[in-house]
C-alpha positions, 0 to 999 in steps of 0.5 A: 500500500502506498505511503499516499493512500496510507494517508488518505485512510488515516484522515478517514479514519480520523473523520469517523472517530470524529463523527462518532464521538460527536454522535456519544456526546450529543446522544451519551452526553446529553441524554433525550429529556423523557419527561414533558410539562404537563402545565401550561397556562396563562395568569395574569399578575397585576397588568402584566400576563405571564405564561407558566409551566411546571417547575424543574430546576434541573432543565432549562426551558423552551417556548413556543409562541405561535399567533393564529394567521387567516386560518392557520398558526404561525411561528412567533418566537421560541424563547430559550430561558431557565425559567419556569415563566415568561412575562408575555407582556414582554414579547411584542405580542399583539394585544387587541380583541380577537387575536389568538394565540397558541402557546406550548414549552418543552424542557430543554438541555443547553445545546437543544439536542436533548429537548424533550417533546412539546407540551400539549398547545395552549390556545388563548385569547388575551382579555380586558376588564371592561369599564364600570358603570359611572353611577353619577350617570344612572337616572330614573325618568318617574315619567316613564319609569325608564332607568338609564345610564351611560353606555360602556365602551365596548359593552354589548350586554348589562347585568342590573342586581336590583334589591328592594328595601327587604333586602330582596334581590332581582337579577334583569339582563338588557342589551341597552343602557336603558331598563323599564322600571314599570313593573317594579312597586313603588319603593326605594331600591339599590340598583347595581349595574356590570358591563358586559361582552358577549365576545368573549374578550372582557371580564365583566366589570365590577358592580361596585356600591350601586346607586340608591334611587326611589320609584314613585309610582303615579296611580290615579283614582278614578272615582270614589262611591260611598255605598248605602251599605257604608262600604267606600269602593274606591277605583285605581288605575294600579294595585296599591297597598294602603289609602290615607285619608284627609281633611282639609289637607291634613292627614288623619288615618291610614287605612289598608287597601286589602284586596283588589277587583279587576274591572275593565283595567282598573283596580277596584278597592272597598273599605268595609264599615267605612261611614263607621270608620269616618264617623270622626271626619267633618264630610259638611264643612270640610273638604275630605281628600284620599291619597293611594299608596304603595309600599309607603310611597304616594302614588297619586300626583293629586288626591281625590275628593271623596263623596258621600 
């Protein structure tokens, strides 16, 4: 064999002890990581959004970011770190309502060649908390008993909690800023109001101290007749709970309203043994006027004189 090619085999050789030991330090050296992170999630720590996974100090770690493009994801960035987080707030992500994002991590060695596999993927979606309601805004029409507020932006739906004087609650949902009252008695009420999007990209906002508002319902008595049988029927156009009685305009009983008759609309009271019950009134020299309330609230914008 010639001294030449001698020559040539040696550098043979020597290249495949090369690739051969490179081979036992990527695969020997740096063993392939079996374990994969099971945890993979999103929190977000006062403004800022940090992705979390599971805590193993003896890997390094690598992310994989990945935004969702006409239909499909594509590759972000894959951040190298020996962290078990990364502040997502960081990375020049796109922050606006309806972007997806794909997140997954893998544990990694220093040279990459022993990463383990990747976590199954995180699809998420940043979120806001919407703005809260301006209390300072929120009225109530007693013309129409239209309760209204100023819109929140991006809000598409309201959640109103209304809580009665007995600490009874009512939920109502509308898809405006405003909420008819009508078929609330008459009472002081708290209302409290939460911003909300059916988007699925804000928090609902928070409700906070509510606003306190008083509902005076407007009932007109239609008539009054003093029956021969001493009962006083007394008409209203809506249900009350109690009549107070005056004499020249001075109150000088209240009297219970009890149950009502429906006609034709209208809601028809009687007060039994109601001659007996008036006996002290001056019906002669006097002008002698009833009132309607409803849960201690006057209804009626003017009273209506009864006639015997």
């Amino acid at each position: 064999m010639s001294k030449k090619v001698k020559i040539i085999l040696s550098a043979v050789c020597l290249a495949v002890v090369a690739m051969v030991a490179s081979f036992c330090f990527i695969f020997f050296g740096n063993t392939i990581i079996d374990d994969v992170p099971q945890l993979v999630s999103v929190q977000k720590i006062g403004e800022e959004y940090f992705l979390l996974t599971d805590y193993k100090p003896q890997y390094l770690y690598e992310y994989k970011l990945e935004q969702k493009l006409d239909g499909e994801y594509v590759l972000l960035k894959k951040i190298n770190t020996d962290q078990n987080m990364v502040n997502l707030s960081e990375q020049e992500l796109t922050w606006a309502p309806g972007v997806q994002y794909r997140f997954s991590v893998c544990f990694a060695t220093e040279n990459g060649a022993g990463n383990s596999d990747y976590s199954a993927p995180l699809e998420w979606a940043p979120t806001w908390k919407l703005d809260n309601v301006d209390y300072s805004k929120v009225q109530l029409d007693l013309t129409n008993l239209h309760l209204s507020w100023s819109e929140v932006e991006d809000a598409d739906t309201y959640v109103l909690t209304i809580v009665d004087g007995a600490g009874k609650k009512q939920m109502e949902v509308v898809e405006t800023n405003t909420f008819n009252m009508a078929s609330y008695a008459a009472g002081r009420y708290r209302v409290f109001l939460s911003a909300y999007s059916t988007t699925g990209y804000f928090e609902i906002s928070d409700a906070g101290t509510g606003k306190e508002i008083v509902l005076q319902r407007q009932n007109h008595i239609v008539s009054t007749d003093m029956k021969e049988s001493g009962e006083l029927e007394v008409v209203c156009s809506l249900e009350v709970s109690s009549f107070e009685i005056y004499e020249d305009g001075v109150l000088k009983m209240t009297v219970a309203a009890g149950s009502a008759v429906d006609r034709s609309g209208s809601k028809v009271y009687t007060i039994t043994n109601a001659q007996i019950v008036f006996k002290t009134l001056d019906f002669e020299n006097k002008t002698v006027t009833i009132k309607s309330l409803q849960n201690g609230y006057i209804l009626a914008s003017s009273p209506a004189e009864i006639e015997l």
